[in-house]
VMD Tcl script that draws the C-alpha trace (Angstrom):
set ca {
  {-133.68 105.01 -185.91}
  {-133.01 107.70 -188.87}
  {-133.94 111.06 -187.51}
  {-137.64 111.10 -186.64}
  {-138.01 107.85 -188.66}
  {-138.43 104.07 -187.56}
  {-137.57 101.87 -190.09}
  {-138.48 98.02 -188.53}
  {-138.39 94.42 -189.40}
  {-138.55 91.04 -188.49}
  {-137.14 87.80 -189.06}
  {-137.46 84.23 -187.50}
  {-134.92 83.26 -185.02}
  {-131.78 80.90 -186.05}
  {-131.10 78.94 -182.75}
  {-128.33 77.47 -184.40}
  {-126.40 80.73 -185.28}
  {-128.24 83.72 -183.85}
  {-125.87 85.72 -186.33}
  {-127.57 84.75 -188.91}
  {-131.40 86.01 -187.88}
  {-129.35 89.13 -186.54}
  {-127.57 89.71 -190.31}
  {-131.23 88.85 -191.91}
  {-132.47 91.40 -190.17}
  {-130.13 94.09 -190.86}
  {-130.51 93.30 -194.59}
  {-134.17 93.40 -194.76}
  {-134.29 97.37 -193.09}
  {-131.25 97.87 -195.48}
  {-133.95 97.14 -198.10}
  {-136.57 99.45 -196.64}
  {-134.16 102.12 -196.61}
  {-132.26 102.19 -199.95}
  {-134.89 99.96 -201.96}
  {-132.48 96.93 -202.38}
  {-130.67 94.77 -200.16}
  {-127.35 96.68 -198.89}
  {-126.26 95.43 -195.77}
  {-122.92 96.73 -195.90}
  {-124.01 100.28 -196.81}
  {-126.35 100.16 -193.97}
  {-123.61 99.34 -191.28}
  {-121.02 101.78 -192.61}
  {-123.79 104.53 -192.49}
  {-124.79 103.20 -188.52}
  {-123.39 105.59 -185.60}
  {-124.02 102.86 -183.10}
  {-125.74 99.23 -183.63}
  {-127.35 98.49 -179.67}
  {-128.22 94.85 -179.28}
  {-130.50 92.68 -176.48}
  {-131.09 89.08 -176.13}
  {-133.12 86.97 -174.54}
  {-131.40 83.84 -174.77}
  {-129.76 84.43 -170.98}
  {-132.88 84.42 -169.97}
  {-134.13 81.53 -172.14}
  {-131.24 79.57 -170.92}
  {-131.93 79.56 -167.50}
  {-135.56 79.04 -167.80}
  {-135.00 76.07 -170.26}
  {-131.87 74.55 -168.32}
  {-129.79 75.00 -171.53}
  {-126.14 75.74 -170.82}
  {-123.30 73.86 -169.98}
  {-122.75 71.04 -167.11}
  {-121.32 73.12 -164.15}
  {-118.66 71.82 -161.90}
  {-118.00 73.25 -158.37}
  {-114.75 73.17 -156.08}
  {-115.88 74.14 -152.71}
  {-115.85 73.58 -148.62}
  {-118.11 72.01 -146.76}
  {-120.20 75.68 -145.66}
  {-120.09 76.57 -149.43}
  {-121.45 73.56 -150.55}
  {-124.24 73.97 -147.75}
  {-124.89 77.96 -148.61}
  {-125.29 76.90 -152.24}
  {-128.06 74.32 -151.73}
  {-129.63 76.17 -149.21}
  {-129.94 79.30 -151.61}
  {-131.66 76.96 -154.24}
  {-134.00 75.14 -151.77}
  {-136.62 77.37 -153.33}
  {-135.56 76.87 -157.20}
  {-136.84 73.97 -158.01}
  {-134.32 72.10 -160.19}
  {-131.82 74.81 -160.36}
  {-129.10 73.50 -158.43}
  {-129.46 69.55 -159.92}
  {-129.82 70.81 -163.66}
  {-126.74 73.03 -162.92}
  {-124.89 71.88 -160.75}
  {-126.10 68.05 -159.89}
  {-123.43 66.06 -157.82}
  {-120.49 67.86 -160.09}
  {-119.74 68.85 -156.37}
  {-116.09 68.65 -154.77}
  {-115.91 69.42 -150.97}
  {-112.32 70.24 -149.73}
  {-112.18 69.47 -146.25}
  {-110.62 71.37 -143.40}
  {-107.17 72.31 -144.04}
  {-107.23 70.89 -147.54}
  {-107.21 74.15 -149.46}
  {-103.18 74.12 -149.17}
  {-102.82 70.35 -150.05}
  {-102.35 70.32 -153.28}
  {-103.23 66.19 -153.51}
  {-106.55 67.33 -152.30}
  {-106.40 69.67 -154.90}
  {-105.85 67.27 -157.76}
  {-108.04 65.01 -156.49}
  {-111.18 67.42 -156.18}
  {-110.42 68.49 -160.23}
  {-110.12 65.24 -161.30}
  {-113.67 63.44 -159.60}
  {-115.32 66.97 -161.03}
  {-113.78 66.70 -164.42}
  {-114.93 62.83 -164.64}
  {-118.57 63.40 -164.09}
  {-118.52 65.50 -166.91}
  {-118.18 69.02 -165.58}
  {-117.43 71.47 -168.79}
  {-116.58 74.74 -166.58}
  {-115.34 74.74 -163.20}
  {-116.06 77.66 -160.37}
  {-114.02 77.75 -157.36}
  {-115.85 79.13 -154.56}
  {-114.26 79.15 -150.87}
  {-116.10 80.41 -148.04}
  {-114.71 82.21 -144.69}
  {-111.57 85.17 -144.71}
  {-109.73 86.21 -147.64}
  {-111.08 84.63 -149.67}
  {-109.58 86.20 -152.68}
  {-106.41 85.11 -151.98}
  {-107.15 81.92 -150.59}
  {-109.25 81.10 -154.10}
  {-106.55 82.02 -156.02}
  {-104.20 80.09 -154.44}
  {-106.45 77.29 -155.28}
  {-106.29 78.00 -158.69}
  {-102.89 78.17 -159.25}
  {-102.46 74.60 -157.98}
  {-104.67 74.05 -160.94}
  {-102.62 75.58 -163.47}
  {-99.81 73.77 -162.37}
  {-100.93 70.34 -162.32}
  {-103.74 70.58 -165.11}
  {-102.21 72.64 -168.38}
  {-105.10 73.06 -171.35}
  {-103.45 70.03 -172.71}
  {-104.54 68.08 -170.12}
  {-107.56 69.53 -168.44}
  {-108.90 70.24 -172.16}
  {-111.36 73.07 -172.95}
  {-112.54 73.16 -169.15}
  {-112.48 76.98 -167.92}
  {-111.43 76.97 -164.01}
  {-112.76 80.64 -162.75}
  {-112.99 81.67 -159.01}
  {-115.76 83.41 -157.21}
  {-114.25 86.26 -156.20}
  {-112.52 87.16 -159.50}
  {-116.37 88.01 -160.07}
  {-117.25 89.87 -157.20}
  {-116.40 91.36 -153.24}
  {-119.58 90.53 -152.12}
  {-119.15 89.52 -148.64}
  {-122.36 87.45 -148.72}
  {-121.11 83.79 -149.31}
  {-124.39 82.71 -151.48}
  {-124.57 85.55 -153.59}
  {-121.18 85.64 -154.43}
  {-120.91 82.29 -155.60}
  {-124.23 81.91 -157.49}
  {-123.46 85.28 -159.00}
  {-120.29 83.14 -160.28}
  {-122.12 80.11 -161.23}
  {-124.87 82.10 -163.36}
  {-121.92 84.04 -164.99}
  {-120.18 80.73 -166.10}
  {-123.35 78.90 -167.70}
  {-124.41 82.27 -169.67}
  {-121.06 82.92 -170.45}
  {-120.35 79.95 -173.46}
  {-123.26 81.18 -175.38}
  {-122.80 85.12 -175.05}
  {-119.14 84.93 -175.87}
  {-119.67 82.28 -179.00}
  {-122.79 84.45 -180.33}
  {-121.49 87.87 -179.26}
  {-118.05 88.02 -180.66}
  {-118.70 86.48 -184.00}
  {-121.66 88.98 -184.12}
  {-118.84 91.47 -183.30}
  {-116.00 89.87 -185.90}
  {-118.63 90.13 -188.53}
  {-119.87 93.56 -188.00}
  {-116.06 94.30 -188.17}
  {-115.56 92.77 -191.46}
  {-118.46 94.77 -193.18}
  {-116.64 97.61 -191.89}
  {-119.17 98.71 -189.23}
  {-118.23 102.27 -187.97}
  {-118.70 100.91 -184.39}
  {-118.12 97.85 -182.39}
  {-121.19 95.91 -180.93}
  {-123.01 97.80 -178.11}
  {-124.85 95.42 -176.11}
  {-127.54 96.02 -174.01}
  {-127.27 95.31 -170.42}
  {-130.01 94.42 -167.56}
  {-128.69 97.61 -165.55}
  {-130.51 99.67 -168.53}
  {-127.21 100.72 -170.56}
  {-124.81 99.63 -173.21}
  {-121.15 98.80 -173.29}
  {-118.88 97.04 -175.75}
  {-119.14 92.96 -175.66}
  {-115.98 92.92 -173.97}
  {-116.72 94.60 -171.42}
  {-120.11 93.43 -170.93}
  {-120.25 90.43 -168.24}
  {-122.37 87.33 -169.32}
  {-124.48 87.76 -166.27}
  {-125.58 91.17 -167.31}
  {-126.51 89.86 -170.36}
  {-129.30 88.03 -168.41}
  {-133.05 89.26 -168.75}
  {-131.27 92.13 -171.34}
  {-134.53 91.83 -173.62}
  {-137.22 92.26 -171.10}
  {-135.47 94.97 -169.39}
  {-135.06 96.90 -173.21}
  {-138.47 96.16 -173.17}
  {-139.19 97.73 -169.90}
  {-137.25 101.19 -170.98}
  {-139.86 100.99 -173.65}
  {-142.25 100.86 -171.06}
  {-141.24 103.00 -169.08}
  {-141.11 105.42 -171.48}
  {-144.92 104.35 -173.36}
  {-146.49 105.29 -169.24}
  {-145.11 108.62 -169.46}
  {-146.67 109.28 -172.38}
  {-149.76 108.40 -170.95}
  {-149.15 109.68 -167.77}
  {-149.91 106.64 -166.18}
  {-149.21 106.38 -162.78}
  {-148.70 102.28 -162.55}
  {-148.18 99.70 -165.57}
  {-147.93 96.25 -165.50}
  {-146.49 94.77 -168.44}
  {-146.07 91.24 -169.86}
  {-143.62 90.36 -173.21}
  {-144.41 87.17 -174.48}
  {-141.78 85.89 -176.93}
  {-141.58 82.22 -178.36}
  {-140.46 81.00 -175.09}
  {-141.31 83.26 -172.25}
  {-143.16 85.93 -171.28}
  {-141.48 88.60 -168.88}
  {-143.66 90.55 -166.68}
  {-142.66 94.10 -164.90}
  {-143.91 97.06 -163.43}
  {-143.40 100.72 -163.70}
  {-144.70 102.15 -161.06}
  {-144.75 106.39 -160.90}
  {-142.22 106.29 -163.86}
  {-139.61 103.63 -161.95}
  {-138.81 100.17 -162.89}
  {-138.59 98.15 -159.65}
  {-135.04 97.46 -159.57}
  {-133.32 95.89 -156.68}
  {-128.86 96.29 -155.92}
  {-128.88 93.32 -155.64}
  {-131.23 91.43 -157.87}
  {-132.37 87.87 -158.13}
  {-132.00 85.14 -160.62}
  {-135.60 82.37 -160.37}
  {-135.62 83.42 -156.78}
  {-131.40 83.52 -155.89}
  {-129.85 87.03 -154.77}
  {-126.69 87.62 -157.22}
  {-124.08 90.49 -156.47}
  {-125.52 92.67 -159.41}
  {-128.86 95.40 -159.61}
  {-131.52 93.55 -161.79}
  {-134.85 94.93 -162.59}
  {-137.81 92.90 -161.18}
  {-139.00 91.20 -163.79}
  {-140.60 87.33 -163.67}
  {-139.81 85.04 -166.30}
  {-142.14 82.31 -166.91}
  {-141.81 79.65 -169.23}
  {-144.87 80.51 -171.26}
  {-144.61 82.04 -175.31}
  {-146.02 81.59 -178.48}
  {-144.15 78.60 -179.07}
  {-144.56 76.70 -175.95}
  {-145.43 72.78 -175.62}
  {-149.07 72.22 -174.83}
  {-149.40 68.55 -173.72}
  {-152.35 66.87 -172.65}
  {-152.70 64.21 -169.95}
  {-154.76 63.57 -166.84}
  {-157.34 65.15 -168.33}
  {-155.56 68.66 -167.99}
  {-153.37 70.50 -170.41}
  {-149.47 71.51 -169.21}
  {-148.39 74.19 -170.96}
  {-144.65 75.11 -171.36}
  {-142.22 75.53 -170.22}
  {-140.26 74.28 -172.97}
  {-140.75 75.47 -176.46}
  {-140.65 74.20 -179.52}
  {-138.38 77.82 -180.66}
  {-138.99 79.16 -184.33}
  {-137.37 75.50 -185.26}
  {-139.24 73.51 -185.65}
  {-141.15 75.68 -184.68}
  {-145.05 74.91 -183.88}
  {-146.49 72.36 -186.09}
  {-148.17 74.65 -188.74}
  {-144.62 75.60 -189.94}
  {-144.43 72.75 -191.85}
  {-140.24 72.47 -190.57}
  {-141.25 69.25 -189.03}
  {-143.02 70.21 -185.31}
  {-145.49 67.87 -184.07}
  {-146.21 69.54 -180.81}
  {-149.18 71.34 -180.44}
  {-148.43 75.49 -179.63}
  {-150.73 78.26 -178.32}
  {-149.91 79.78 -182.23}
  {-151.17 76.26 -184.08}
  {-154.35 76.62 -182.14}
  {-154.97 80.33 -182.69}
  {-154.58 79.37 -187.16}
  {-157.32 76.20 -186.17}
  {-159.50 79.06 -184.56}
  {-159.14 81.45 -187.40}
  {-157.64 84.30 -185.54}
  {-153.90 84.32 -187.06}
  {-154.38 83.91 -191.03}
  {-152.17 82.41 -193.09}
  {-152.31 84.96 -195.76}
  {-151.06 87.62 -193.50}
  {-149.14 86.37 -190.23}
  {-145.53 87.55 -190.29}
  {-146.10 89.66 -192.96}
  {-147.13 86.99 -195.31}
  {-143.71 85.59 -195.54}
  {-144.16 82.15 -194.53}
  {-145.80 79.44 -195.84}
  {-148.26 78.04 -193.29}
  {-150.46 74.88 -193.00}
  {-153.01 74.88 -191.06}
  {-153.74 71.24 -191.31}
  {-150.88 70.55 -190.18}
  {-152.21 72.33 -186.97}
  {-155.36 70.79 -187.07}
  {-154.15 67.20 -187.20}
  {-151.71 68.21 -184.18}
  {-154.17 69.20 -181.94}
  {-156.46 66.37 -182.91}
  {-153.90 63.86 -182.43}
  {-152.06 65.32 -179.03}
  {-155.14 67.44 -177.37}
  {-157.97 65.95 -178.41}
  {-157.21 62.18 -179.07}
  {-156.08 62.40 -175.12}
  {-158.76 63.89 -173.93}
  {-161.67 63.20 -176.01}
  {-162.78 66.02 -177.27}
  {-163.83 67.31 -181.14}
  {-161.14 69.45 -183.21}
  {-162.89 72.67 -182.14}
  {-163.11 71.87 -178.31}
  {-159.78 70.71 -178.32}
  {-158.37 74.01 -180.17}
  {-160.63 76.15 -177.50}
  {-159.00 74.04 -174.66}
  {-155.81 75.27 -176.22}
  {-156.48 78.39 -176.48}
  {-158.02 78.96 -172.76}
  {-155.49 76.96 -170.93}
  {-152.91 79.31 -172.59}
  {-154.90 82.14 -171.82}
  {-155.35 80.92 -167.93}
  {-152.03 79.87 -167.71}
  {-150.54 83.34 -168.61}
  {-152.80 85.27 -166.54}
  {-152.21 82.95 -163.51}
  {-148.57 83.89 -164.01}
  {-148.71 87.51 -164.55}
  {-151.48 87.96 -161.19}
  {-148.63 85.36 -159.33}
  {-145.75 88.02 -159.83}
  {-147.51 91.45 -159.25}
  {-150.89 92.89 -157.94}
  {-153.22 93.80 -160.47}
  {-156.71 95.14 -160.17}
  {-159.00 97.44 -162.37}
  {-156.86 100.32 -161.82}
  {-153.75 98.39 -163.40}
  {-153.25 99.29 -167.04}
  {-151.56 96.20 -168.62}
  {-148.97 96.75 -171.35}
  {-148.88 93.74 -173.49}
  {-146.29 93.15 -176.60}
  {-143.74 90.61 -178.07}
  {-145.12 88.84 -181.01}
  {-148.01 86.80 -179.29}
  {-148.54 89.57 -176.65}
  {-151.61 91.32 -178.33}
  {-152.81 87.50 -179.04}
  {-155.11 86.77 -176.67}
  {-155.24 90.37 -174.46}
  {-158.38 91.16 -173.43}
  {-159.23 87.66 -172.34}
  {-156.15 87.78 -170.08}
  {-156.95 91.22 -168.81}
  {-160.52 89.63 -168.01}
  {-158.93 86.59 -166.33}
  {-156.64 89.12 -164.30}
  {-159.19 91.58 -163.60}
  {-157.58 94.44 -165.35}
  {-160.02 96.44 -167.16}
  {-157.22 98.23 -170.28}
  {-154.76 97.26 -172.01}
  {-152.18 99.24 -174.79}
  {-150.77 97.28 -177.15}
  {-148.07 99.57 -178.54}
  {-148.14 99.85 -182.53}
  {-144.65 98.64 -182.35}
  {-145.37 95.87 -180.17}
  {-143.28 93.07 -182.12}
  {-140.38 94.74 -181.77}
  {-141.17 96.82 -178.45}
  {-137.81 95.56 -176.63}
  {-135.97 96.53 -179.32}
  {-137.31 100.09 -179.06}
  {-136.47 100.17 -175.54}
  {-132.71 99.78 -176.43}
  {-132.98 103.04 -178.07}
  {-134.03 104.93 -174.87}
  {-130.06 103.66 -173.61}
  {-126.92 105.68 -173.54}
  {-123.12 104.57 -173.47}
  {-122.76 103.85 -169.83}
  {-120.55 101.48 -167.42}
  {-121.13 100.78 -164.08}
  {-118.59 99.61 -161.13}
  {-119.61 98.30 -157.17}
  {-117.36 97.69 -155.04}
  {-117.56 97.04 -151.08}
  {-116.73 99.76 -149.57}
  {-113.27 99.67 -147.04}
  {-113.30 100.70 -143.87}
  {-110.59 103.44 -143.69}
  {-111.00 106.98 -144.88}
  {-108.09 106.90 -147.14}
  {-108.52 103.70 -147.74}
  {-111.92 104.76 -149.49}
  {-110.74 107.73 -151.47}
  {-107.76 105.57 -152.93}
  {-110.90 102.85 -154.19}
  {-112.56 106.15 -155.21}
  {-109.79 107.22 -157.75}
  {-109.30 103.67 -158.67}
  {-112.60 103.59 -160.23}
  {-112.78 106.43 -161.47}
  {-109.53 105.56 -163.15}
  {-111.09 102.69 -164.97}
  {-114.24 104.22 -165.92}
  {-111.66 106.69 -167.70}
  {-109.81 103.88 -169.48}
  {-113.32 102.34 -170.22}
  {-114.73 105.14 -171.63}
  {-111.62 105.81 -173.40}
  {-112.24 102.40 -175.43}
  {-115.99 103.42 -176.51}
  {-114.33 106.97 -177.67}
  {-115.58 108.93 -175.21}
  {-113.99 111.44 -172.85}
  {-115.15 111.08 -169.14}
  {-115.17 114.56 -168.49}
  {-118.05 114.52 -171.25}
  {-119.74 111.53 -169.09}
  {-122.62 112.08 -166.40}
  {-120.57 111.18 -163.10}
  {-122.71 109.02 -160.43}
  {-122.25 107.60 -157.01}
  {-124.37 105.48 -154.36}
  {-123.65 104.33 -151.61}
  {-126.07 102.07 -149.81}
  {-125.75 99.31 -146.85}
  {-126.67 95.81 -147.81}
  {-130.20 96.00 -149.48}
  {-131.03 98.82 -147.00}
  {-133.42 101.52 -148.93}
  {-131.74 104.53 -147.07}
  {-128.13 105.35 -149.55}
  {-125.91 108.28 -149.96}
  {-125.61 109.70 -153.31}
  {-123.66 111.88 -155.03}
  {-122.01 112.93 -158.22}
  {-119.26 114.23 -160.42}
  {-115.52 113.37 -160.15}
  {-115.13 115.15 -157.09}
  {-114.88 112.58 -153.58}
  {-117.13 112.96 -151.50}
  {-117.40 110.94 -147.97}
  {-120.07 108.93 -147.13}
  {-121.84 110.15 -144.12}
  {-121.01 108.22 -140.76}
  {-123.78 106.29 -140.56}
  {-121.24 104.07 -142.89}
  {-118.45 104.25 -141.29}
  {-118.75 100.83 -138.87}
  {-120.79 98.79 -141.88}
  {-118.97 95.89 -142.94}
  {-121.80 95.72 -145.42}
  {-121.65 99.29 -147.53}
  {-121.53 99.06 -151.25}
  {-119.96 101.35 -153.45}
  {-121.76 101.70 -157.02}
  {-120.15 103.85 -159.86}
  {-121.95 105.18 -162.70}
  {-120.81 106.92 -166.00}
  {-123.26 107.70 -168.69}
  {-122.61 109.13 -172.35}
  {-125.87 110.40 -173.71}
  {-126.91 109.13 -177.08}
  {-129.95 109.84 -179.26}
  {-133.26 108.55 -177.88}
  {-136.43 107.66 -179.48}
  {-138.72 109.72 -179.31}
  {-142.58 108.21 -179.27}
  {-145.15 110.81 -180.87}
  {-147.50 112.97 -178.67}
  {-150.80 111.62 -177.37}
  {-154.36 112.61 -176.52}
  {-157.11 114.94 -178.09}
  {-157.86 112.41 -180.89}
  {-160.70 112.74 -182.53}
  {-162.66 109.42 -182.48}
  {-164.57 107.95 -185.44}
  {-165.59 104.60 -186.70}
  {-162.56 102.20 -187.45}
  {-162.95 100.88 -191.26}
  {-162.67 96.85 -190.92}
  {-160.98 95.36 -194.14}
  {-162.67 92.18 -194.18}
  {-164.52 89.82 -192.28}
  {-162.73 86.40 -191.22}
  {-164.87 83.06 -189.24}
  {-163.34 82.90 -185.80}
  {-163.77 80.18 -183.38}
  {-165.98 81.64 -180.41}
  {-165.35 80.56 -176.59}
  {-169.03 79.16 -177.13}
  {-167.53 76.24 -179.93}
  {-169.80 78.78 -182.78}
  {-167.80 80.00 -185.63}
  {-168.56 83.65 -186.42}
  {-167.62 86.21 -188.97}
  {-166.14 89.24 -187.30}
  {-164.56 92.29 -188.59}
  {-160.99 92.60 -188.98}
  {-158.86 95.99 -188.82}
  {-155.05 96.22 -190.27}
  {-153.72 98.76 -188.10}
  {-151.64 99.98 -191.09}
  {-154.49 101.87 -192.80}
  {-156.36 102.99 -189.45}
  {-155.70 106.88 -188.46}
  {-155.51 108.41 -185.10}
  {-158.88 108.13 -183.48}
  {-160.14 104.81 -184.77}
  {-162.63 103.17 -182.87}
  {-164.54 99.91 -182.37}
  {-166.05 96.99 -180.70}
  {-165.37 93.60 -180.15}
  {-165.49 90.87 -181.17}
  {-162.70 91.71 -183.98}
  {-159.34 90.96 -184.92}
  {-156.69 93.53 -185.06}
  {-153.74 92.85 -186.90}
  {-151.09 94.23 -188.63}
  {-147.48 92.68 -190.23}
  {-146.12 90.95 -187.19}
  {-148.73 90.58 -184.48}
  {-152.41 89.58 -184.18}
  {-154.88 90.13 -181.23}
  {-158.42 89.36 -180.89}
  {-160.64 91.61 -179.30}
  {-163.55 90.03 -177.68}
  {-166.97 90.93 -176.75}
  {-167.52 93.58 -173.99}
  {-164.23 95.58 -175.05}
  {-163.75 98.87 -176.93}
  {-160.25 100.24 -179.00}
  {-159.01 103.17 -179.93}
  {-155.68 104.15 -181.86}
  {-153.72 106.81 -180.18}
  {-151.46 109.38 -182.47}
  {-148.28 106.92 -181.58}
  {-149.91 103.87 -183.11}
  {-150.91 102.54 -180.41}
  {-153.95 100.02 -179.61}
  {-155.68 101.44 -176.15}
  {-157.96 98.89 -175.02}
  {-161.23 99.54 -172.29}
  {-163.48 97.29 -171.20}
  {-166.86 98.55 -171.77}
}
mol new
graphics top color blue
foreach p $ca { graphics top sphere $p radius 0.5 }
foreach p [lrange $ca 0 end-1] q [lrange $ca 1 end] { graphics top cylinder $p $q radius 0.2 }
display resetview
């Protein structure tokens, strides 16, 4: 963001150093800007650099982190389970049997102690969570874990993090507490290894600022003091500021919208300008001790597996990522992707997809879904790539109708890089009857982290006694001071918030400024009663450009392209580059609309127009 300007690029992902996609990327705007690469120029110029990430998110979907060990009682180990009866494979992929019970009493043995480390350590466990259930326990897990310290220095326990529940969170609710903890530890390897060399390197091309990063509570802090967990779903809630923000401009009342990346597709709502949001929020389906926005992950993207067998396709959830990527790459991917099937149909083209930056074969595609889709299941090149392409289509429309209520009076939002893909045959399949596809729908999260400020946030249970309270009052107000302090701001220059609420009750007291101010009464005898703190330090927004009153006239099509038709006949329809189309621009389908970094085909029965933001508004006719 430069003013009124939006300068934007994009690069492929580099799973094995996320840096290095993140660096690419500042270079390439760097060339935009000045007309040659000049990252360094770029980064000394930058007031703040805001960043989101999906790979939380990604993590947890794909069962990517490391092995988990747990040092528990006997009622912990039974709250855990019983939170992830629901899951699936959550609690085996993360936990398995890296389990150590201490029995009654055991706590203050420290033999039992040793013991429990060592059996969890053996099996393989890389980070170990001590979780106790029952009265202080605080003090009763720390205790714990300096027995640890004692009896297993680094040079003997070796690179094996011991953390306790509670040095996480109050929450008196035994599940939440712990999974909160044992989330936090299997994000927090990758966030801290990614983050802070992202950080270091910023650093050394003398960025003016630190890192921001962008948090699922909707505002940005430092890296560290950002908590892993909060780095969780951080992309799809960027992209539901963005939004947010794209359903006031239309002033429309409820939005559901679905981000489909490379691996997953997040869906949301916005419902009368509010994303659902809940204190205490839920990981796949387990309550943690933080407020998360409702938003479903499923593992469904661009880039997901589509295996045949049974006479069925499966598709996702794991993904094939940007590398190898899908098979017409040509980095070596023999899977067969949702992406490889849409360049065998003729909608993506490999003159112009991503830009025209890659080098794309198509028969490498082709010979995929021969070999995988339609070898297994009998079927000709073209039925095989349709059976791709509608399974997909099904599959992601099952998911979004699965999460949230949709109907013809549901405007879907669709972006991400394979979002605008296949739209109006999911809003068919879903029964939704428009669709916007914003004209920055590639990088749509990353426009939502421009509609966040400089904020930190603080809960707390609340204490019983009245003094009791103020004195946890000016304590964190105290360290929102020293935290604001670090990000160079003054709190007296902050927005000052407090809530007060009882468990996941609707009904909360809220105030705000620096000033204390006592919770009514019906708090007082709540054991329950949470305590949230909010600073804010307002930052430029984005700004999207003003819509409606467009006058319509016939959209100019480029050229015509042969694309696969749901009926197995190859057609020539029109195709528009939403570069050179003004505000106003209509048409029909069946066409392709396309422009650097995203592709969507428009079929039969559906009108478009392009707003004065850019924007694709599709209506079913």
């Amino acid at each position: 963001m430069d003013g009124g300007h939006i300068h934007r690029v994009k690069v492929l992902t580099t799973p094995y150093d996320l840096s290095e996609c993140f660096f690419a990327g500042i270079t390439k705007v760097s060339e935009q800007l000045y007309g040659q690469p000049d990252a360094a120029r770029l980064l000394r110029e930058t007031d703040y650099v805001r960043y989101s990430t999906t790979q939380g998110t990604n993590a947890i979907v794909e069962r990517r982190g490391p092995r988990l060990g747990l040092l528990t009682d006997a009622a912990g180990e039974q709250t855990v389970r019983s939170a992830a009866s629901e899951s699936g494979d959550l609690h085996d992929s993360l936990i398995g049997t890296r389990v150590a019970v201490l029995e009654a009493g055991a706590e203050d043995s420290e033999t039992a102690i040793v013991k429990a480390v060592t059996e969890i350590a053996s099996v393989g466990a890389m980070r170990i969570v001590v979780a106790l259930t029952g009265a202080n326990v605080n003090e009763r897990e720390r205790a714990v874990f300096r027995v640890i310290q004692r009896h297993f220095p680094a040079h003997l326990l070796g690179a094996v993090p011991v953390m306790t529940a509670s040095g996480l969170s109050d929450e008196p609710e035994d599940s939440i507490r712990i999974w909160t903890a044992l989330f936090n530890a299997y994000l927090h390897p990758a966030m801290e290894r990614f983050l802070y060399h992202t950080d270091h390197r910023l650093k050394a091309q003398k960025c003016s600022n630190p890192l921001l990063v962008f948090r699922n509570d909707g505002g940005t802090a430092r890296v560290a003091k950002t908590t892993a967990l909060k780095t969780y779903s951080s992309g799809p809630r960027a992209g539901m500021e963005a939004v947010r923000a794209l359903a006031r401009l239309y002033s429309l009342p409820r939005v559901v919208s679905y981000d489909v990346g490379g691996t997953t597709t997040d869906i949301g709502v916005v419902a009368e300008g509010d994303i659902a949001t809940r204190d205490r929020g839920s990981v796949e389906g387990i309550r943690v001790a933080l407020p998360l926005a409702e938003i479903a992950s499923c593992g469904i993207g661009g880039s997901s597996i589509i295996s045949a067998g049974d006479d069925a396709l499966q598709v996702g959830p794991q993904s094939v990522g940007a590398a190898p990527g899908p098979a017409c790459f040509g980095f070596g991917g023999q899977e067969v992707t949702v992406t490889d099937a849409a360049f065998a149909a003729g909608i993506l083209s490999p003159e112009t997809y991503f830009g025209g930056q890659l080098r794309i074969d198509v028969d490498k595609a082709r010979a995929a879904i021969e070999q995988r889709v339609g070898g297994v299941l009998g079927l000709d090149l073209d039925s095989a790539t349709n059976r791709v392409l509608s399974s997909w289509t099904e599959s992601l429309a099952t998911a979004i109708t699965g999460v949230v209520s949709a109907d013809s009076g549901t405007t879907f939002v669709a972006f991400g890089g394979a979002g605008a893909l296949m739209a109006t045959a999911v809003a068919e399949r879903a029964g939704v009857a428009r669709v916007i596809i914003p004209g920055m729908a590639s990088v749509f999260s990353a426009c939502g982290i421009g509609f966040s400020d400089l904020s930190h946030e603080y809960r707390q249970m609340l204490p019983v006694g009245e003094g009791d309270r103020e004195r946890l009052w000016q304590d964190m107000l105290e360290r929102a001071r020293r935290d604001m302090f670090a990000e160079g701001v003054d709190l007296e220059d902050c927005d000052i918030s407090w809530r007060v609420s009882g468990g996941d009750a609707d009904e909360a007291f809220t105030a705000s400024g620096a000033d204390y101010a006592p919770p009514p009464e019906r708090f007082a005898a709540r054991s329950d009663v949470l305590i949230q703190l909010r600073v804010v330090k307002e930052i430029e927004h984005l700004a999207f450009a003003p819509v409606g009153g467009e006058t319509r006239h016939d959209a100019e099509a480029g050229e015509q392209r042969k694309v696969l038709a749901e009926d197995g006949v190859r057609r020539a329809v029109p195709v528009y580059r939403l570069e050179t189309l003004t505000a106003g621009a209509c048409g029909t389908g069946p066409a392709i609309i396309e422009e650097a970094y995203f592709t969507g085909r428009v079929d039969a029965g559906w009108g478009f127009m392009v707003s004065a933001n850019g924007d694709v508004v599709l209506e079913k006719i």
